[in-house]
N, C-alpha and C positions, 0 to 999 in steps of 0.2 A: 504494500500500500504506500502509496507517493504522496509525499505533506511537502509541499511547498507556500511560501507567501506566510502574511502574518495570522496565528492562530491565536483564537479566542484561551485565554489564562485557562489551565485546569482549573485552577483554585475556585475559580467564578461558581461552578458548577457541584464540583463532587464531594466537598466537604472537605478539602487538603487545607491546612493550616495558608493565612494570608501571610507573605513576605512581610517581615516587620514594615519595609521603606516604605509600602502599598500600602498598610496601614496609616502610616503617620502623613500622606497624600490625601488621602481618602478625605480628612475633615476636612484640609484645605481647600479641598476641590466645593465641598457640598457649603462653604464660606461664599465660594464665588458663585456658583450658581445660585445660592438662596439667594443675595446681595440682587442681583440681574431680573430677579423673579418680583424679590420686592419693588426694586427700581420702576418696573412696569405696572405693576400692581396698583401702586398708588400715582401713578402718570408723570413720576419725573424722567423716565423715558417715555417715548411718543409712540402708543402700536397707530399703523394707518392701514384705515380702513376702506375697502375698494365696493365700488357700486352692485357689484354683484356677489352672491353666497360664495363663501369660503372653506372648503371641508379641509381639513387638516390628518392625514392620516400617518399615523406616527408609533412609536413606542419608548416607555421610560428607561428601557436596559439599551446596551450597546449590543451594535451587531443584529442580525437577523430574525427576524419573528414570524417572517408572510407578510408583509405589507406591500407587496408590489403585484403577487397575484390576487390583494384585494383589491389594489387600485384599479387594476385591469379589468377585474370585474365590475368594479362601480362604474367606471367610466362607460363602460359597455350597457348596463345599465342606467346610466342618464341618458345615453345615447337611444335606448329604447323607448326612454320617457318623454322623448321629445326636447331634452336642454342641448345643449352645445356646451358639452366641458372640454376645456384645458388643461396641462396636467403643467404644473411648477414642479421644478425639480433643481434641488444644486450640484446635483450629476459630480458626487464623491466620485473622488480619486481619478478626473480628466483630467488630459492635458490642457494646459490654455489656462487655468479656471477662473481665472479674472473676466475670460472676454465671456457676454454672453453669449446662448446661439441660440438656434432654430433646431429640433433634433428630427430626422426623418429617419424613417425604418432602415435606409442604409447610410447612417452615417455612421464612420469608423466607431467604434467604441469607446477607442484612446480621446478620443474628440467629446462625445456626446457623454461618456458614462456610460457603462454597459447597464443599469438599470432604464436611465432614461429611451434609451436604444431601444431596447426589450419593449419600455409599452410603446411606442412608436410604434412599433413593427407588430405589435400584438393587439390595438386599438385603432393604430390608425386616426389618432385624435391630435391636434396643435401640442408640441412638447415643447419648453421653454426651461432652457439650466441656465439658470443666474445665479449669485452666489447672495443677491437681493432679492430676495422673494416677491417684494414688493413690487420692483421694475418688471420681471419676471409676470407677475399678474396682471400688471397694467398691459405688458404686450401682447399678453392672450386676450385681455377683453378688447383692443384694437383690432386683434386678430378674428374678432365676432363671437368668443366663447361668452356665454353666459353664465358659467359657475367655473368655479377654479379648485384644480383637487390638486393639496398641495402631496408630493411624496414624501415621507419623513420629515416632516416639520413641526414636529408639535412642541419642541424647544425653541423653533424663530418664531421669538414673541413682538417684533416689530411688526406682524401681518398679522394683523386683526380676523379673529376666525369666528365662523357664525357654528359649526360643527366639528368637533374635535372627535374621530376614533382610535382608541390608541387598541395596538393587537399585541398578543399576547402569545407568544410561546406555553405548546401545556404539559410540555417535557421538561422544561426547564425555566417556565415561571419567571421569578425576580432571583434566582440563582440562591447566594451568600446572603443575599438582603440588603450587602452592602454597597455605597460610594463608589463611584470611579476613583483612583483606578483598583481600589481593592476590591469591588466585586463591578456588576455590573450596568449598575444602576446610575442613568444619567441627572434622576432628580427623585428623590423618595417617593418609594409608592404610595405612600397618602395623595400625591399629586395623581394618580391616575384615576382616584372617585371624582374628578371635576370634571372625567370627560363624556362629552354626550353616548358618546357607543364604545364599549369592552370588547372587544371581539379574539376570543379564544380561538385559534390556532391549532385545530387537532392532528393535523397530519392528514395521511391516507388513513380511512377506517373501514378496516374487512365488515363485509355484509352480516347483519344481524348484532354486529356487536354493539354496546352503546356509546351514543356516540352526544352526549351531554353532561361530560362534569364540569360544567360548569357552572360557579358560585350568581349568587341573586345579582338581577341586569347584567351579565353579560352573556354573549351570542358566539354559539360553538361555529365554526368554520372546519370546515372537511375539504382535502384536496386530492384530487381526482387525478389520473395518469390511465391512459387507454391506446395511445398512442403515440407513433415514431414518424419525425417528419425529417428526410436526408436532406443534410445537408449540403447536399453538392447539386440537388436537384431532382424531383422526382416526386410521386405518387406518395400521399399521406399512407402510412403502412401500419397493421395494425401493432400495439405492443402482444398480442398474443403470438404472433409469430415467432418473438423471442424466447417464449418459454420452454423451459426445460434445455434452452443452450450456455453457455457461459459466455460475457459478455466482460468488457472494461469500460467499469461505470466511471463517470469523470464528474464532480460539482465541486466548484469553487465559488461557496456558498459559508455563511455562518455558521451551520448547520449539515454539514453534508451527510451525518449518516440518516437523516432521514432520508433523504433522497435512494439512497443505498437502500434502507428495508424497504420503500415503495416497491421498488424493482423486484428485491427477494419475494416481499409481497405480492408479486404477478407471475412466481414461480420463475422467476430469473437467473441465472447462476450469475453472480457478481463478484466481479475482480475490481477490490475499489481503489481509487485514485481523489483522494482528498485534497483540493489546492486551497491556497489562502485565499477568504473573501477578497474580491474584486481582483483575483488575479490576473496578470497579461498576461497571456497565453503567446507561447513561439511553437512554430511548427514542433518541438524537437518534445515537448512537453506531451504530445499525442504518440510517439514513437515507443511504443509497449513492448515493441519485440517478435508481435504476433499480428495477424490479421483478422483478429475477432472484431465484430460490430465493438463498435466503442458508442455509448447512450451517454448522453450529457445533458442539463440543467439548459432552458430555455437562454438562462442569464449566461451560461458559459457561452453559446452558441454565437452569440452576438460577437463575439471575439474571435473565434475560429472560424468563422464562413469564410475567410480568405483563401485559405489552407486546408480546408474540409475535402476529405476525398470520396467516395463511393460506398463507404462504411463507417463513417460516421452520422449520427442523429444525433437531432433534438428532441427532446423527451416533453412534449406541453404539457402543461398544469391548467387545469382549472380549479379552481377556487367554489366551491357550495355553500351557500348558507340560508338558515331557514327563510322563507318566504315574508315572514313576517317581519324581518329583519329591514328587507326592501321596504316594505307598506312603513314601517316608522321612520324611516329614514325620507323616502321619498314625501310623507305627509310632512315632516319637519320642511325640506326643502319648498313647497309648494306653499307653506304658509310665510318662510320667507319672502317669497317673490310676490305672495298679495300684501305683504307690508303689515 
């Protein structure tokens, strides 16, 4: 199994004792974020607020939870409800990332952010990475969006939000409990009861099992994998064709062994390869030794299409959540817009 790129602290997770230095960070940090928090709280910083609805879809730990196969889903969903959303994004870890930009479904990754990249090419909706949220919003509602879904932002507190979701990992929760950088927590989980929607994060869940532990107001999320699309070109294919072969799983993801049981989950044999979040991928990174399909994470794909050859995929996700979920969500946004 191949670890490359920067990995999420064990300590965050498993229970191993915190580095004393992590420790002695840790207040200092939750110093300046409380300071920041207060600062806006009572208006001696200025959040500015923009003419149309604001969702903010975020989380309070570092690192990955599903917020981007949520965003993809809601956007897809405004899109069916009749709004025109735009998706903000500060498109971590691009190159450039002072300059803003425009993202379309093929623009390099290195450039765009491979998250932003991804829902481009997976909504087909106006994408805007500015490291200002704010400017970033205004260009999308110039651009004709009428709701603006921010990706990850529920700590830029100068962009005034009318619906804050924050999602939740259900493996791995608030981890330690603690601060950056000794556990993984960007602001105390007391701060996540202010947000309008909770949205647990279940993973893939095999048929019939249950699929709702989740605590009063918040909304279990289930993710779905059924299919393989090449990426060098060609016919959506089913993921059952891979069953019962061995395969070299590839996610450079927060999280990658869920992505790995998914796969084992559909009867997959998985040879895993673990990169660090937002990894750059170089051809030599694919180069396993063998010529087994290699399945990889929608978000890695966006970086490898250059270099993809006849046996590489991308593995899509969708994202489910109860119906009911929509109807509150959508009724909140509709009574925004009648004022």
């Amino acid at each position: 199994m191949s670890s490359k790129g920067t990995q999420t602290p064990a300590y965050w997770y498993d229970g191993s004792p915190v580095p004393l230095g992590m420790r002695l960070l840790s207040p200092l940090y939750g110093l300046a974020s409380g300071l920041r928090r207060r600062l806006y709280r009572r208006g001696w910083l200025r959040q500015r607020q923009l003419p149309v609805p604001v969702i903010v879809v975020g989380n309070i730990t570092a690192g990955g939870t599903g917020k981007t196969p949520l965003t993809i889903a809601l956007v897809q969903r405004l899109q069916a409800a009749g709004w025109k959303p735009g998706v903000a994004s500060r498109g971590y870890g691009r190159e450039q990332a002072d300059t803003a930009r425009w993202v379309q479904a093929d623009t390099p990754a290195a450039l765009g952010g491979d998250e932003p990249v991804l829902i481009a090419w997976k909504a087909g909706v106006p994408v805007r990475v500015d490291a200002d949220r704010v400017a970033a919003g205004k260009a999308l509602i110039e651009a004709g969006c009428d709701v603006i879904v921010c990706d990850d932002g529920l700590q830029h507190y100068r962009l005034a939000r009318d619906i804050e979701i924050e999602v939740i990992d259900a493996q791995r929760r608030y981890g330690n409990g603690l601060l950056l950088p000794a556990g993984p927590l960007r602001e105390p989980v007391a701060r996540a009861t202010g947000c309008d929607f909770r949205v647990v994060n279940l993973g893939a869940t095999p048929p019939g099992a249950a699929v709702d532990p989740c605590g009063f107001g918040q909304w279990s999320m289930t993710l779905k994998i059924d299919s393989a699309q090449p990426l060098a070109g060609g016919r959506l294919r089913s993921l059952a064709m891979f069953a019962g072969q061995r395969v070299h799983a590839v996610a450079g993801i927060a999280h990658p062994q869920r992505f790995f049981d998914m796969l084992r989950a559909a009867r997959i044999g998985v040879v895993p390869h673990a990169f660090g979040d937002h990894h750059a991928y170089q051809p030599q990174d694919l180069s396993f030794g063998s010529e087994l399909p290699v399945l990889m994470t929608e978000k890695d794909a966006v970086k490898c299409r250059a270099f993809a050859n006849d046996w590489h995929f991308a593995v899509p996700l969708q994202a489910e959540l109860p119906a009911a979920f929509w109807v509150a969500l959508t009724d909140r946004l509709e009574k925004l817009r009648a004022g």
